[in-house]
Backbone as XML, in Angstrom:
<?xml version="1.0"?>
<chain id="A" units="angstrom">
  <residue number="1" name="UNK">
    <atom name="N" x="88.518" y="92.752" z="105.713"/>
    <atom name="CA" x="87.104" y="92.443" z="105.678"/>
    <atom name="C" x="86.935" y="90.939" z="105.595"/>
  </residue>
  <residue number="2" name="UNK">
    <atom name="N" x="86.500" y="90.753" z="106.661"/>
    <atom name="CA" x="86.423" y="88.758" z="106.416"/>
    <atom name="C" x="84.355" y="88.357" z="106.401"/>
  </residue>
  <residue number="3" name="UNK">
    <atom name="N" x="84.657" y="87.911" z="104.954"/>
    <atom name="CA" x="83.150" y="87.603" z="104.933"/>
    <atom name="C" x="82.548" y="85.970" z="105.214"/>
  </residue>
  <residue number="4" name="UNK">
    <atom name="N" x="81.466" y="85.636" z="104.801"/>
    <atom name="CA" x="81.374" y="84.296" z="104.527"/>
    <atom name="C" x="80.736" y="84.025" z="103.055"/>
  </residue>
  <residue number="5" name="UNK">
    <atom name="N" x="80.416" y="82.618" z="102.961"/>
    <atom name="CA" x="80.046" y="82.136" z="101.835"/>
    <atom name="C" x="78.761" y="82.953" z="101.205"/>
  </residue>
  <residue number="6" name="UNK">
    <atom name="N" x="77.907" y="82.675" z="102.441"/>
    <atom name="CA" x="76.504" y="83.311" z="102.289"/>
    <atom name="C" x="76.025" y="85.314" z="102.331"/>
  </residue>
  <residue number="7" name="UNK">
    <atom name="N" x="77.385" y="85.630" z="102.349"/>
    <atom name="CA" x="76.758" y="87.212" z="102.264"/>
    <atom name="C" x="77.731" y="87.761" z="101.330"/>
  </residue>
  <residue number="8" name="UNK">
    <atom name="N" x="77.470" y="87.175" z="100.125"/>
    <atom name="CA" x="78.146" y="88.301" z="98.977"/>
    <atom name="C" x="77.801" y="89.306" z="98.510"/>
  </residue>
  <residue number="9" name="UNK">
    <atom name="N" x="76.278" y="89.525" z="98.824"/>
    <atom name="CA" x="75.562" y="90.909" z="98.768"/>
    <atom name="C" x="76.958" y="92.035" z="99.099"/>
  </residue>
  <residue number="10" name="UNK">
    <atom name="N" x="77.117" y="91.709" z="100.576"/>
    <atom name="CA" x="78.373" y="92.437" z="100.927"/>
    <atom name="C" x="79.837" y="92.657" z="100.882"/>
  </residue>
  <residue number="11" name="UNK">
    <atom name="N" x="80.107" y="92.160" z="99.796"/>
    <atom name="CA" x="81.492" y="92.105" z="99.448"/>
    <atom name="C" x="82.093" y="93.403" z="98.201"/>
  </residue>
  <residue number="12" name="UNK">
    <atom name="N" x="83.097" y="93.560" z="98.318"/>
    <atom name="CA" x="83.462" y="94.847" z="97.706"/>
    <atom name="C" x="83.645" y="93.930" z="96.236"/>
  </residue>
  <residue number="13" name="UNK">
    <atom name="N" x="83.230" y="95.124" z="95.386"/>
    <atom name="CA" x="83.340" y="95.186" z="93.829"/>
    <atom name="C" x="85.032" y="95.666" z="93.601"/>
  </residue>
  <residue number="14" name="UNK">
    <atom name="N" x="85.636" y="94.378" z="92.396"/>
    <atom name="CA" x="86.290" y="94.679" z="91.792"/>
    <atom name="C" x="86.196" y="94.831" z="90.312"/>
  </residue>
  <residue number="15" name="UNK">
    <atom name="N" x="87.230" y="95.531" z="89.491"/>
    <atom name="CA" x="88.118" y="96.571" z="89.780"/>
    <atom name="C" x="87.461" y="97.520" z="90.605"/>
  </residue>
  <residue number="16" name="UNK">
    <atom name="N" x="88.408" y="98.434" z="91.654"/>
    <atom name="CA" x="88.156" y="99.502" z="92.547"/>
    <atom name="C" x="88.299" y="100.633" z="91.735"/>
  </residue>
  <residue number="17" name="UNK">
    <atom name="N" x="87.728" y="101.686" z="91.945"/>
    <atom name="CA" x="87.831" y="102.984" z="91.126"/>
    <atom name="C" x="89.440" y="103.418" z="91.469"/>
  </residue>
  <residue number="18" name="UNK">
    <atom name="N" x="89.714" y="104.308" z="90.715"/>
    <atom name="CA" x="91.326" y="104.583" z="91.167"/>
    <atom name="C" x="91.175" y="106.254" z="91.042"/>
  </residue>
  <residue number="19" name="UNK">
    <atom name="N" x="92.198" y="106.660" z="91.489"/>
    <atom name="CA" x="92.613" y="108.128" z="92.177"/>
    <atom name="C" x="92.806" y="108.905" z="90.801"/>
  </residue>
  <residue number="20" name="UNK">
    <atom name="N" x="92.042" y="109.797" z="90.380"/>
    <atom name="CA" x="92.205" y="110.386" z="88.753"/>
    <atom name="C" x="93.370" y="110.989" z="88.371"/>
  </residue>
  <residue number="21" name="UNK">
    <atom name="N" x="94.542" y="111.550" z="89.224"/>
    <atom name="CA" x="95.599" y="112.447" z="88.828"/>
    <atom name="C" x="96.391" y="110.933" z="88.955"/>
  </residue>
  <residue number="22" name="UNK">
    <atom name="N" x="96.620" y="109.786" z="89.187"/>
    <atom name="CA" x="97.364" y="108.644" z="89.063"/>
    <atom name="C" x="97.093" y="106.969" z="88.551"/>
  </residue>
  <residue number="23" name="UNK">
    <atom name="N" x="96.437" y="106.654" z="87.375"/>
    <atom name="CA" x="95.635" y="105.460" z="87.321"/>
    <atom name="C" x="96.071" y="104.458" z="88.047"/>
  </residue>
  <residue number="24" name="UNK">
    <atom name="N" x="97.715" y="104.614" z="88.132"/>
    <atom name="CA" x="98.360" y="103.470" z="88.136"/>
    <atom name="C" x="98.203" y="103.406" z="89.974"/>
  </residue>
  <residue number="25" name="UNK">
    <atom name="N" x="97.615" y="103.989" z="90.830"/>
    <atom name="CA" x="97.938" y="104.249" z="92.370"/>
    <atom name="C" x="97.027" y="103.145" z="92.521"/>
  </residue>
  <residue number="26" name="UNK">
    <atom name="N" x="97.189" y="102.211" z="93.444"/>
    <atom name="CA" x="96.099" y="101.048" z="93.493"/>
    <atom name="C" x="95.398" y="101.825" z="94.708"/>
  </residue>
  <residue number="27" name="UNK">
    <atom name="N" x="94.161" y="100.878" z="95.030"/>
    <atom name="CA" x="93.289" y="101.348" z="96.104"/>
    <atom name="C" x="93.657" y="101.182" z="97.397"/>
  </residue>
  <residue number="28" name="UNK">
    <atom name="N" x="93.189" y="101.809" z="98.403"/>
    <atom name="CA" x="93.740" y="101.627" z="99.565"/>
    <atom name="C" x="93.236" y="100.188" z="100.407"/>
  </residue>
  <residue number="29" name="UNK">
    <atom name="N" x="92.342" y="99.723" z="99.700"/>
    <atom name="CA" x="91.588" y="98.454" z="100.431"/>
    <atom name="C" x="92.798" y="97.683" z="99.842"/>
  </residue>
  <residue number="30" name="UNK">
    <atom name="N" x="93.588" y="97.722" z="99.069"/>
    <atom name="CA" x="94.126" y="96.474" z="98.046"/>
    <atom name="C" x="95.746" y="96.196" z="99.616"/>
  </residue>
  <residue number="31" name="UNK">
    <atom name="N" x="96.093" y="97.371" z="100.492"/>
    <atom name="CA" x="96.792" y="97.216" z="100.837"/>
    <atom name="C" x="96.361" y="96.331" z="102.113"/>
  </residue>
  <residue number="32" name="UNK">
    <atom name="N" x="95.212" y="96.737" z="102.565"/>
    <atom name="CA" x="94.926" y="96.086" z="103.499"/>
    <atom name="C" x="94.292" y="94.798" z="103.046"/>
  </residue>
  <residue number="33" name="UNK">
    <atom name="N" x="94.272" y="94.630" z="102.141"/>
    <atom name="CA" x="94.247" y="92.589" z="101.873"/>
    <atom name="C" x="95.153" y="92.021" z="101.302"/>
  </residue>
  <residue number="34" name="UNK">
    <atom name="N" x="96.405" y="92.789" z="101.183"/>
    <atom name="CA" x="97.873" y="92.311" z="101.425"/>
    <atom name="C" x="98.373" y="92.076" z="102.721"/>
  </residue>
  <residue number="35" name="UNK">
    <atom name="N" x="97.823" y="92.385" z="104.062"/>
    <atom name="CA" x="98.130" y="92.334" z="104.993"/>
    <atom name="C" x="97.498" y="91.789" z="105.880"/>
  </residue>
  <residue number="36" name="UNK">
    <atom name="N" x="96.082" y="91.292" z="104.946"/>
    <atom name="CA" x="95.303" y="90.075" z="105.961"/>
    <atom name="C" x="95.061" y="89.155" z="104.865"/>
  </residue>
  <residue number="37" name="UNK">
    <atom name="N" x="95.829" y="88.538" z="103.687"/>
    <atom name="CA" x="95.836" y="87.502" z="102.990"/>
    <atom name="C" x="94.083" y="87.278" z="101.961"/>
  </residue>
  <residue number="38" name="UNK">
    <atom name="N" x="94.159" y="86.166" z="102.191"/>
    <atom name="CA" x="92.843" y="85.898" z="100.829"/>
    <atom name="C" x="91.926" y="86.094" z="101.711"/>
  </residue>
  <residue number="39" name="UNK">
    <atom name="N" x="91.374" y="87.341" z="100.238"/>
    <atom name="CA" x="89.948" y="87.617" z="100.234"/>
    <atom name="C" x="88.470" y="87.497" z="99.431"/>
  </residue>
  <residue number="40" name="UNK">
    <atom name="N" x="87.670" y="87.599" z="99.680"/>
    <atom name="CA" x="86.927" y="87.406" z="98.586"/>
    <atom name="C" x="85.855" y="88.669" z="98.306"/>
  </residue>
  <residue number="41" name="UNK">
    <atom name="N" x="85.596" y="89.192" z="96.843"/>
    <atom name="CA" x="85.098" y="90.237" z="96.186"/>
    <atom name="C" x="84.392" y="89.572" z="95.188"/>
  </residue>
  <residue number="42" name="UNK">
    <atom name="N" x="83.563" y="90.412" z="94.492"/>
    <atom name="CA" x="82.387" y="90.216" z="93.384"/>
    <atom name="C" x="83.449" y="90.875" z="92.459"/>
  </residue>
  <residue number="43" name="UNK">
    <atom name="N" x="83.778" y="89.880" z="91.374"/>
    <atom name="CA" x="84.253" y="90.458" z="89.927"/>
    <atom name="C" x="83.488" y="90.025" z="88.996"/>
  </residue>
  <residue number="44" name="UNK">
    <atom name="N" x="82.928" y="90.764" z="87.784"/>
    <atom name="CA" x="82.308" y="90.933" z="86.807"/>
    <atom name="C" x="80.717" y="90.477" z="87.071"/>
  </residue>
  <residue number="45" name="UNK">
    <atom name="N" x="80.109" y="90.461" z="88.502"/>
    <atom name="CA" x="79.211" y="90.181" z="89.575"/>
    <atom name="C" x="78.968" y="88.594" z="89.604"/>
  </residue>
  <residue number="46" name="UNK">
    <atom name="N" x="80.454" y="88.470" z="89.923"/>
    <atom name="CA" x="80.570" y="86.452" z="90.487"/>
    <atom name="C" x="81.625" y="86.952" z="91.744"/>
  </residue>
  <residue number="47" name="UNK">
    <atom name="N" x="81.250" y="85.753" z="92.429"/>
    <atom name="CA" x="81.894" y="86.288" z="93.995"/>
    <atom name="C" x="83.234" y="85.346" z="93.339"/>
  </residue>
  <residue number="48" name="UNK">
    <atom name="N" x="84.079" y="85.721" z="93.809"/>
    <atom name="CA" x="85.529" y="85.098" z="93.260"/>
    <atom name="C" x="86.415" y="85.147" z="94.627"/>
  </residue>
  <residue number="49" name="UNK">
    <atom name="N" x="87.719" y="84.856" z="94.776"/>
    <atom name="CA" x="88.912" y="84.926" z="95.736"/>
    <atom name="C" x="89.829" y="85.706" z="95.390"/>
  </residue>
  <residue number="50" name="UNK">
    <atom name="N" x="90.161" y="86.786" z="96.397"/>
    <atom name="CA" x="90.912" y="88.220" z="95.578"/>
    <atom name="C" x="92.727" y="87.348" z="96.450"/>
  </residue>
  <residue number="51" name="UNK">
    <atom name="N" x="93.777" y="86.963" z="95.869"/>
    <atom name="CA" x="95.110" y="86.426" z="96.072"/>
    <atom name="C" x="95.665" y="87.610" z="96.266"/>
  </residue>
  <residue number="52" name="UNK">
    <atom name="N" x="96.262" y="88.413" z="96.866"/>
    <atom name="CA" x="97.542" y="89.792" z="96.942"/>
    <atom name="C" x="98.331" y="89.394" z="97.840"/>
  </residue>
  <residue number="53" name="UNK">
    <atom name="N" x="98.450" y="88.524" z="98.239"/>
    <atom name="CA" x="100.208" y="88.646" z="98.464"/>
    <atom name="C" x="100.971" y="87.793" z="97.733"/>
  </residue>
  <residue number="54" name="UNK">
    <atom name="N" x="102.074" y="88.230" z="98.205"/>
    <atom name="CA" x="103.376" y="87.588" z="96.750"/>
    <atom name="C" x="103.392" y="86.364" z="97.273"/>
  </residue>
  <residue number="55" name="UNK">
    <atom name="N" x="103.224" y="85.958" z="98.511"/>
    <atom name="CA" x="103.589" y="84.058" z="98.903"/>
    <atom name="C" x="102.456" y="83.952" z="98.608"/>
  </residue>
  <residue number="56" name="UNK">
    <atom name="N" x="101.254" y="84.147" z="98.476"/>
    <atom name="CA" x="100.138" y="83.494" z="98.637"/>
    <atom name="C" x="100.010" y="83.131" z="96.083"/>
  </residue>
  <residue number="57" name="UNK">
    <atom name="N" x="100.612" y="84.172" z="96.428"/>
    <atom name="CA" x="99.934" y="84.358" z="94.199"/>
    <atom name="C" x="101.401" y="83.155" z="93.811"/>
  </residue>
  <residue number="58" name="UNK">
    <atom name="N" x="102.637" y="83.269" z="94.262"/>
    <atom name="CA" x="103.506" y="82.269" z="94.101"/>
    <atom name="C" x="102.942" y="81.055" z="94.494"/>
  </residue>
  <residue number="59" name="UNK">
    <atom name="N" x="102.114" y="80.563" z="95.708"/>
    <atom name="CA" x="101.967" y="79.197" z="96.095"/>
    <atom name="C" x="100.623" y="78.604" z="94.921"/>
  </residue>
  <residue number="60" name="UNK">
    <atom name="N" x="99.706" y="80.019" z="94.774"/>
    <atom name="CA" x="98.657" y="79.479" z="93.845"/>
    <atom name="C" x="99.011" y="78.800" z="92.351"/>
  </residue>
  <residue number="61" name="UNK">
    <atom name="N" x="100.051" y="79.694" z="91.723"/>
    <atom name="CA" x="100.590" y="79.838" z="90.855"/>
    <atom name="C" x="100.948" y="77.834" z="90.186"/>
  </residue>
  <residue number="62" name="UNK">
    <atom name="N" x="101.395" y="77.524" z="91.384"/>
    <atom name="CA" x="102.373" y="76.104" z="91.112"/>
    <atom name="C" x="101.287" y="75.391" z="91.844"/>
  </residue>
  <residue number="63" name="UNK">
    <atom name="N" x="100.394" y="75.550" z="92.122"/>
    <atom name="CA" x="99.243" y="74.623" z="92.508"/>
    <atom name="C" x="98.677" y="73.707" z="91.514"/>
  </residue>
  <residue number="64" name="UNK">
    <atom name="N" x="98.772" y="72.436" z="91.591"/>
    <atom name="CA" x="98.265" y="71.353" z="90.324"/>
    <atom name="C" x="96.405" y="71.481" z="90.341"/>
  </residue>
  <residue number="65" name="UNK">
    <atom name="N" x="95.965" y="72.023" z="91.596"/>
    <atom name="CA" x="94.701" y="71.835" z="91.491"/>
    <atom name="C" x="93.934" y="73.504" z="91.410"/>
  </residue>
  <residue number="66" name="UNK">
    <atom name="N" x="94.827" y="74.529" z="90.579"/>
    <atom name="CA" x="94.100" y="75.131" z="90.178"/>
    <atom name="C" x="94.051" y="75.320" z="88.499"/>
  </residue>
  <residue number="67" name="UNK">
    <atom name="N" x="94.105" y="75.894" z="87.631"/>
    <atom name="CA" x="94.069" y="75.528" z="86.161"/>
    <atom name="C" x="93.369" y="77.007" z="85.771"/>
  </residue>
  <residue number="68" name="UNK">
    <atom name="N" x="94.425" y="77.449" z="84.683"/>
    <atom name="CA" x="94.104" y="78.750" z="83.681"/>
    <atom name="C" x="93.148" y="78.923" z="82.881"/>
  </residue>
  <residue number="69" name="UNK">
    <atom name="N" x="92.628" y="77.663" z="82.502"/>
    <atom name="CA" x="91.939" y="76.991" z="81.787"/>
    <atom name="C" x="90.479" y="77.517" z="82.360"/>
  </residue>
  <residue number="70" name="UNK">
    <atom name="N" x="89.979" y="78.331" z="81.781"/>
    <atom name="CA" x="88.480" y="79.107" z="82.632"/>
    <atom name="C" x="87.597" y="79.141" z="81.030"/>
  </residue>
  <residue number="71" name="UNK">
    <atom name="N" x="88.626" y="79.019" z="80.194"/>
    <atom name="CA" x="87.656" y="80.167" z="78.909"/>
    <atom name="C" x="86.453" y="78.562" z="78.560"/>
  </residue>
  <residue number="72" name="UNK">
    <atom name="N" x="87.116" y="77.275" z="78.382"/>
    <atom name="CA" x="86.509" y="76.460" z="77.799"/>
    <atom name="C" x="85.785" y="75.765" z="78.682"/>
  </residue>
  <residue number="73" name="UNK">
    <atom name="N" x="85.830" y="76.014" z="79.951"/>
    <atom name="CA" x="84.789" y="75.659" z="80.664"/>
    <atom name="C" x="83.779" y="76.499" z="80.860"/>
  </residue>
  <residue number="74" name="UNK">
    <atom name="N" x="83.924" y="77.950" z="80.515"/>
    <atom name="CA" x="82.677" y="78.835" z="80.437"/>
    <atom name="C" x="82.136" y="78.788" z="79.076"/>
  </residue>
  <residue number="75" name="UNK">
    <atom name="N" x="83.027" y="78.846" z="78.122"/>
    <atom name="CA" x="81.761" y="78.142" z="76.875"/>
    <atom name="C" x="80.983" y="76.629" z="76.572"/>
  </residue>
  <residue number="76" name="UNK">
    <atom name="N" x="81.758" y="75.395" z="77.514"/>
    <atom name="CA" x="81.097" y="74.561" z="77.521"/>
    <atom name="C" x="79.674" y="74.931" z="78.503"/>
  </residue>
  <residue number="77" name="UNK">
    <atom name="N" x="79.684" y="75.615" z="79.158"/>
    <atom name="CA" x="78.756" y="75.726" z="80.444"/>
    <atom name="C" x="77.453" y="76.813" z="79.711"/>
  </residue>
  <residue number="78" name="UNK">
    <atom name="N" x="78.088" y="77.706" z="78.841"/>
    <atom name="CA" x="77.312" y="78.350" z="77.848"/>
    <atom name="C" x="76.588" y="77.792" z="76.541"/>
  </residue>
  <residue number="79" name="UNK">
    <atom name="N" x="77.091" y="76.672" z="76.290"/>
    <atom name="CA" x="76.306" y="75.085" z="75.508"/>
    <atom name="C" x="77.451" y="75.597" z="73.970"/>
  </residue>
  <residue number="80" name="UNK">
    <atom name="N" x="78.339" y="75.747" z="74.117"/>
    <atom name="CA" x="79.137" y="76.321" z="72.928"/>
    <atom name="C" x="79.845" y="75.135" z="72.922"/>
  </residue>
  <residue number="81" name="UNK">
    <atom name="N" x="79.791" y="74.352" z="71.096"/>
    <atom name="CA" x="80.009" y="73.075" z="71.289"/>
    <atom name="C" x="81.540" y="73.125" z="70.107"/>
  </residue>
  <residue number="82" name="UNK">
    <atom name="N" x="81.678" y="71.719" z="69.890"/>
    <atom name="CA" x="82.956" y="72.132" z="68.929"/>
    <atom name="C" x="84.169" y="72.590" z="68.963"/>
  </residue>
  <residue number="83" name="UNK">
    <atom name="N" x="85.401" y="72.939" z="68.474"/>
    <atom name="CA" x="86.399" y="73.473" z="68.374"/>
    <atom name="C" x="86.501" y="74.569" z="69.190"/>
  </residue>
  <residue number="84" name="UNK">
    <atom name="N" x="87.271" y="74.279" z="70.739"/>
    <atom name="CA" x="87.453" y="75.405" z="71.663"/>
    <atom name="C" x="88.930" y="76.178" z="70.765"/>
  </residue>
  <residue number="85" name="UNK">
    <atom name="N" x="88.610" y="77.434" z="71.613"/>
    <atom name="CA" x="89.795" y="78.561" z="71.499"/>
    <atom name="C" x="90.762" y="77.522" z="71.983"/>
  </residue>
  <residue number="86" name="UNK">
    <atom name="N" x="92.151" y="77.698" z="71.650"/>
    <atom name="CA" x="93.188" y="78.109" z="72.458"/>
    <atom name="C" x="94.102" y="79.319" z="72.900"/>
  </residue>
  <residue number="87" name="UNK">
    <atom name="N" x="93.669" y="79.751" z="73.693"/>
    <atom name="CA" x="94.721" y="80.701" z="74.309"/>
    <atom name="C" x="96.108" y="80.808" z="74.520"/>
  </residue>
  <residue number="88" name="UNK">
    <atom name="N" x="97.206" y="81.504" z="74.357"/>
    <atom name="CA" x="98.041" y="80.970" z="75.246"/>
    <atom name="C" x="98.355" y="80.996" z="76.657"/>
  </residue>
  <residue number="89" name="UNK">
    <atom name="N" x="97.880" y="82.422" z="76.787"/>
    <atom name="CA" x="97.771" y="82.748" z="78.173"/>
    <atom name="C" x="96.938" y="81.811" z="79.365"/>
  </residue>
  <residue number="90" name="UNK">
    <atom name="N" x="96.093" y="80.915" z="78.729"/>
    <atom name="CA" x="95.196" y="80.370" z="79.348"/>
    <atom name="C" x="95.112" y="78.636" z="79.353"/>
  </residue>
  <residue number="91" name="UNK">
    <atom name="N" x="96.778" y="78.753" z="79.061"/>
    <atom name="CA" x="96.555" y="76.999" z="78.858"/>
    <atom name="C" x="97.703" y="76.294" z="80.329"/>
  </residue>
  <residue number="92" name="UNK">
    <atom name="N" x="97.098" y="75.084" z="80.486"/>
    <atom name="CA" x="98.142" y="75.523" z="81.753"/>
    <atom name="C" x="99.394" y="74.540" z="81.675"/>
  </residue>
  <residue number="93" name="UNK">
    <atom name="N" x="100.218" y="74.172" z="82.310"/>
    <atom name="CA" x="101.738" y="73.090" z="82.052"/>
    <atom name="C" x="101.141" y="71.654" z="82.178"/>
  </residue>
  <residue number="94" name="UNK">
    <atom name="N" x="102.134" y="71.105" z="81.148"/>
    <atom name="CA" x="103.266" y="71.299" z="80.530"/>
    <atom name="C" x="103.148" y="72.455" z="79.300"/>
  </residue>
  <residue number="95" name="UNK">
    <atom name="N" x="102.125" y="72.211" z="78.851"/>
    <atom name="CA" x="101.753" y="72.751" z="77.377"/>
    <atom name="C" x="102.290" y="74.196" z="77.149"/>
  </residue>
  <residue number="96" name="UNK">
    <atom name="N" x="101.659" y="74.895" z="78.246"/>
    <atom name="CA" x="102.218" y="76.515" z="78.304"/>
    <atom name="C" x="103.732" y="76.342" z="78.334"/>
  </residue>
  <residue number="97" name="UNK">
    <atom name="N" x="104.391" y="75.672" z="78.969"/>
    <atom name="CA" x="106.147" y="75.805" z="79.424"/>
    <atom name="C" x="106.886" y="75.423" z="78.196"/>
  </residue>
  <residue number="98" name="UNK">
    <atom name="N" x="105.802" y="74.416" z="77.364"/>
    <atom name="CA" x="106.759" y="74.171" z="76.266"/>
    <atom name="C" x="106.658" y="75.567" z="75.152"/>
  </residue>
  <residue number="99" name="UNK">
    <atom name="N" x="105.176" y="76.120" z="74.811"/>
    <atom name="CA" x="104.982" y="77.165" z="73.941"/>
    <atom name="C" x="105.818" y="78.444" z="74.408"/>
  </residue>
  <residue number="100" name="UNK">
    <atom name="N" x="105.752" y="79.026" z="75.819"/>
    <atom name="CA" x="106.652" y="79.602" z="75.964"/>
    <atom name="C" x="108.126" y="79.874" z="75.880"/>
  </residue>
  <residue number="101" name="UNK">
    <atom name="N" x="108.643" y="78.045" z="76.174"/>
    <atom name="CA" x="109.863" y="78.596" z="75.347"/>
    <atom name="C" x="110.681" y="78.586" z="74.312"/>
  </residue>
  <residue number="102" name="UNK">
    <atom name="N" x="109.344" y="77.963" z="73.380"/>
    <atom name="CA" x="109.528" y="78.249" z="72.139"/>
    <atom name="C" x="109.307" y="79.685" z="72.106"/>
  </residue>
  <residue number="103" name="UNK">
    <atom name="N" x="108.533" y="80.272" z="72.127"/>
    <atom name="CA" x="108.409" y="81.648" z="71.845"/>
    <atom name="C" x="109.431" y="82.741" z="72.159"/>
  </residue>
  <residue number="104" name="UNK">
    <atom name="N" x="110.199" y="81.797" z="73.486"/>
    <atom name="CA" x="111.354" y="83.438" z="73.893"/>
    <atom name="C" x="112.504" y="82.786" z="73.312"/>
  </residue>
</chain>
């Protein structure tokens, strides 16, 4: 499904419902945007970029210009002032590489 900027009305909702005798069975759309690369879907009703393939989530992954870092820019943007969370999951390198391997 290749959309544009301007018609997110029409873009598929994620999470997809899943198959009741298997939670774990992903959807059948999920295969076919493994096989035509990045897409874009409405998650939590914000149009976002859906990544499924393994070169494409590896190249994002080590990208300097994307950042995990989402939580403290949505509470600054929410006027939430003061002492942000830290996450760990959500902090991005060096910082994460060093906590992680302290942790393992």
């Amino acid at each position: 499904m290749t959309t544009t900027i301007g018609d997110d009305a029409q873009l598929p909702v994620i999470p997809r419902p899943r198959a009741a005798g298997c939670p774990l069975a992903p959807s059948p759309e999920f295969a076919d945007w493994r096989n035509s690369g990045l897409q874009r879907a409405m998650w939590q009703g914000r149009p976002t970029w859906v990544v499924s393939r393994y070169e494409d989530i590896r190249s994002a992954l080590v990208d300097p210009r994307l950042s995990a870092e989402t939580i403290k820019t949505r509470l600054r943007a929410a006027g939430v002032t003061g002492e942000m969370p830290v996450i760990f999951a959500r902090i991005d390198d060096p910082e994460h590489n060093r906590l992680r391997r302290m942790i393992a």
